[in-house]
C-alpha positions in Angstrom: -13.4 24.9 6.9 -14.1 23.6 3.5 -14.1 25.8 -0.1 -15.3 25.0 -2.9 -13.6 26.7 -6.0 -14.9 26.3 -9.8 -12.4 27.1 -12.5 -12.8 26.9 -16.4 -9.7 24.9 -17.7 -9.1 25.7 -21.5 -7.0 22.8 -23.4 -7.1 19.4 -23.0 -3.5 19.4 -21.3 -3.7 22.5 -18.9 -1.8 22.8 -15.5 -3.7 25.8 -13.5 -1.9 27.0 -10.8 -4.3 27.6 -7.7 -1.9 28.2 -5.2 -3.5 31.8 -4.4 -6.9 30.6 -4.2 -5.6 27.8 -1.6 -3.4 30.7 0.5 -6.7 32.6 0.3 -8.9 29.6 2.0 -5.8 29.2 4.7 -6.2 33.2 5.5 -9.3 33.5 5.7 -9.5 30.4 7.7 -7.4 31.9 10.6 -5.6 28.6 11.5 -2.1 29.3 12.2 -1.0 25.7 12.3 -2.4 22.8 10.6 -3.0 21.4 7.3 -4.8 22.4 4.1 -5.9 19.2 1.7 -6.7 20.5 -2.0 -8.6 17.8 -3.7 -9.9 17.2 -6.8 -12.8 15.5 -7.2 -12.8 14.3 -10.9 -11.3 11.4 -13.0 -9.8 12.6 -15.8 -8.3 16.1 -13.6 -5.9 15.8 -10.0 -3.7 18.0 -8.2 0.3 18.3 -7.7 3.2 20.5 -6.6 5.8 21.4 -8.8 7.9 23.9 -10.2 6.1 27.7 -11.0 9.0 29.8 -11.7 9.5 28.1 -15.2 6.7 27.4 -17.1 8.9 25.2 -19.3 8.6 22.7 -16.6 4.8 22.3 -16.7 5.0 22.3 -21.0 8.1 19.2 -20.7 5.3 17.4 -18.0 2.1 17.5 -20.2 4.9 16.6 -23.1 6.1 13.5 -21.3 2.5 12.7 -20.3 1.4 12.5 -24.0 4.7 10.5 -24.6 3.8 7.6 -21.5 0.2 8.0 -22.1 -0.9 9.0 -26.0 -4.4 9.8 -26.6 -4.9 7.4 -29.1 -4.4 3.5 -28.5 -5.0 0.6 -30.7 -5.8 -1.6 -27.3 -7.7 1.2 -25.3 -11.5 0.2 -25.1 -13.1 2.7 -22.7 -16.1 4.2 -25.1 -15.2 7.5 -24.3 -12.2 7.5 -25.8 -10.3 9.3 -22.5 -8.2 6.3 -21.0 -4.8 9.0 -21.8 -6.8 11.2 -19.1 -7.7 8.7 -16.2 -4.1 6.7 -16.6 -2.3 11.1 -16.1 -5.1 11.6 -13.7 -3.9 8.5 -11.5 -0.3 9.4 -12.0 -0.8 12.3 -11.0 -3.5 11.9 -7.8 -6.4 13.5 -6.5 -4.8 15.6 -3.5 -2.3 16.9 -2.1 -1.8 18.2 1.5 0.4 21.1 2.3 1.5 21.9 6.2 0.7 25.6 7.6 2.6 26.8 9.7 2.6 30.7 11.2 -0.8 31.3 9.0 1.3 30.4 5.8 1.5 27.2 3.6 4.5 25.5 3.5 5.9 25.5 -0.1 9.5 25.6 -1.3 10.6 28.4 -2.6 10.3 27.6 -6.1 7.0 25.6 -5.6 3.3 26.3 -6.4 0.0 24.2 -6.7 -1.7 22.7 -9.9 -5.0 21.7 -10.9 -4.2 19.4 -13.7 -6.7 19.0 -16.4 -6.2 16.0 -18.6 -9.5 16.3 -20.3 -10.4 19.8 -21.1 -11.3 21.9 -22.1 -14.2 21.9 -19.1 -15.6 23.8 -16.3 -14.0 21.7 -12.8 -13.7 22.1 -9.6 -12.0 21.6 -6.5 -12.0 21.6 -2.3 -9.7 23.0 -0.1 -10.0 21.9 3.8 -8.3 23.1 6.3 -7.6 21.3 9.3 -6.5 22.9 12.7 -3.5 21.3 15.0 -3.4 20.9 18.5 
């Protein structure tokens, strides 16, 4: 199975948590056990798993990724001006896959999943597949 979900991202800097949207695809799905891929399928955006109890944690992350990686660079030379969003966007990676196990993604307890935009504000989206084990 394979979903396709569009979301609207509305800074530059933006972590959007999707982790219903992916525990939606894995239900409806009706694999039990397997694994479900979330990929992003843009250049300047990725996905990652981190902290959703605190959203302190994803203000610090964008922080320190304007710290490692500022917007502006004497030496950049890509014409569009976005070489902060590809070098957070790499960083950061275009997928992440998540076991299931008893119908249910396999997160910590303090976990959830991000679509990270680095080049917003912009209408993205991303895939969910879910694979089956045997």
């Amino acid at each position: 199975m394979l979903q396709k979900s569009t979301i609207r991202t509305n800074k530059r800097d933006e972590f959007y948590e999707v982790t219903s949207e992916v525990e939606k695809a894995v239900k409806e799905s009706g694999i039990k056990e397997g694994v479900a891929i979330v990929y992003c399928p843009h250049t300047t955006a990725g996905i990652t798993i981190n902290e959703n109890a605190d959203p302190d944690v994803k203000r610090d992350m964008i922080r320190r990724f304007d710290e490692i990686y500022p917007w502006h660079h004497s030496l950049d030379r890509h014409m569009e001006g976005n070489t902060a969003a590809h070098m957070k966007a790499s960083t950061v990676g275009s997928s992440q896959q998540i076991i299931i196990t008893n119908g249910k993604l396999l997160l910590g307890l303090w976990q959830g999943i991000y679509f990270c935009e680095f080049d917003g504000p912009r209408t993205r989206t991303f895939y969910v597949k879910i694979l089956r084990s045997e």
